[in-house]
Every structure is written in C-alpha cells, then in structure tokens.
N, C-alpha and C positions, 0 to 999 in steps of 0.2 A: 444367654450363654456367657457374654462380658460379664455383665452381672454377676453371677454364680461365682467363676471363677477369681475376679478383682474381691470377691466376700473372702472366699475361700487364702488367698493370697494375705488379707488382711490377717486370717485369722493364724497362718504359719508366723507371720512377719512381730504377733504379738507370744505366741510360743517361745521362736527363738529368744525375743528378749527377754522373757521369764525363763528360759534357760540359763540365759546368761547371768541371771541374777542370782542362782542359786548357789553358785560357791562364795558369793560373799555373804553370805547369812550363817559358815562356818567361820566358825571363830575355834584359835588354840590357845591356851593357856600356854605358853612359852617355859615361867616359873615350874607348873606342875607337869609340864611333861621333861619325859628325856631325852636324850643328847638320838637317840636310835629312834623313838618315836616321832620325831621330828624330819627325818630323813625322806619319810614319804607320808605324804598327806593325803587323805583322799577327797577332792572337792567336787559340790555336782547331787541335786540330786533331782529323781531317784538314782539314780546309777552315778556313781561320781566315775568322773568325764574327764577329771583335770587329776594329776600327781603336782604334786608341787615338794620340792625341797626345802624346805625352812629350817634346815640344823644350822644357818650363819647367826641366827637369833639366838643367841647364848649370853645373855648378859646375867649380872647377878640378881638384878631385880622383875618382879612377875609385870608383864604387859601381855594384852589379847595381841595376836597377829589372824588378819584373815586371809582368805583366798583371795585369787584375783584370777581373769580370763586370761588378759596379759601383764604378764609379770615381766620384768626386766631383770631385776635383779634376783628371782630366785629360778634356780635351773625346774623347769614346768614340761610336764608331756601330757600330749593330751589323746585322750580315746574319742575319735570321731565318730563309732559304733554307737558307742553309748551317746555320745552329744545327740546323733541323728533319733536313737529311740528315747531319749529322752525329751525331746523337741514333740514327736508324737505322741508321747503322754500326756504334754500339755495340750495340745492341738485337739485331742481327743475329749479331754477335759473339756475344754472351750466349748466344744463341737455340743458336747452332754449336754451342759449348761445353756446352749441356747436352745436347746430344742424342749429343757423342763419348762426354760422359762414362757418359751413360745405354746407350750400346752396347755400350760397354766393361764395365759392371756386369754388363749381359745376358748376354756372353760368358764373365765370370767366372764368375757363376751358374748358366751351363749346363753349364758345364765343372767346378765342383764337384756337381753333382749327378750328372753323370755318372762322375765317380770314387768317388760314394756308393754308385751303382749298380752299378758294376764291381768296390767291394769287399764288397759283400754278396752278390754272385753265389759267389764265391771263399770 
C-alpha cells in the first residue's frame, strides 16, 4: 500500500513540475505585438493557468519575453482551477504511458519465453 501510494505521489510530484514548465515554452514577440495585446497574456498549457501583464515591455527594438510562475516584476494572476486540471492531464498522461509501456514488456516477455519454450522442445 506504501508502495502504490509513494509510486503514485512520485508520479503527481513529476506532473506538477511539467506544469510548471509550460508557461515558459510561451514566448511573445514584444516588437510585433501591441501595446493592448500585451496587457494580458495567457500562459499554461493545456489551459493557460497564469495572466501575466507584459505592456511595461515597450521598447523600440523586437526581443522575445516569456512566461514565468513567479514573476516579480510583471503584475501575474493565476487560475488554480486550471493549474489543478492541468497537473491531472499530465498525471494522466504519465499514468498512460506506464501502463503501454508496462504491456508492451508483458508481451515481450511472453513472447520470449515462449520461443525459450519452443526451442527446448526441439
């Protein structure tokens, strides 16, 4: 039951921080947006989780600016709805993926035992 549950614990604790990591893989173009597009950002995905305000980025020359979790200098709100089902998208995902992978082993391993079996008959 420890077991299970410390797997299970790992596997949130690897969710959250692919959460966390998906607003900085949003990137803005500063130069080609505007002055009003800049006002609200939406970071996060699937469901963007974080607003961020980036309208103080007005310089005259184009640079990328990204997201961040915590921000200090731009005023940021964040949606803890969406953090929470977006944490179980990934969790979910995870969850998938060990259980093709772990079918897939299964199937190797039955199918190597069984040509163990087939060449020791012979």
């Amino acid at each position: 039951m420890l077991k299970r549950l410390s797997f299970h614990l790992v596997f949130i604790t690897i969710a959250i921080f692919l959460t966390l990591l998906t607003p900085w893989f949003r990137e803005v173009d500063v130069f080609k947006s505007k002055k009003a597009d800049l006002v609200s950002v939406p970071c996060g995905w699937p469901f963007a989780f974080i607003n961020q305000n980036l309208s103080g980025y007005d310089p005259p020359y184009s640079y990328k600016v990204r997201c961040s979790f915590i921000s200090l200098e731009n005023p940021t709100k964040y949606y803890w709805q969406y953090f929470i089902v977006d944490v179980a998208f990934f969790y979910v995902i995870l969850i998938s993926l060990l259980y093709i992978v772990s079918k897939f082993k299964k199937k190797k391993d039955s199918f190597s035992e069984r040509a163990k079996d087939a060449n020791t008959r012979n």
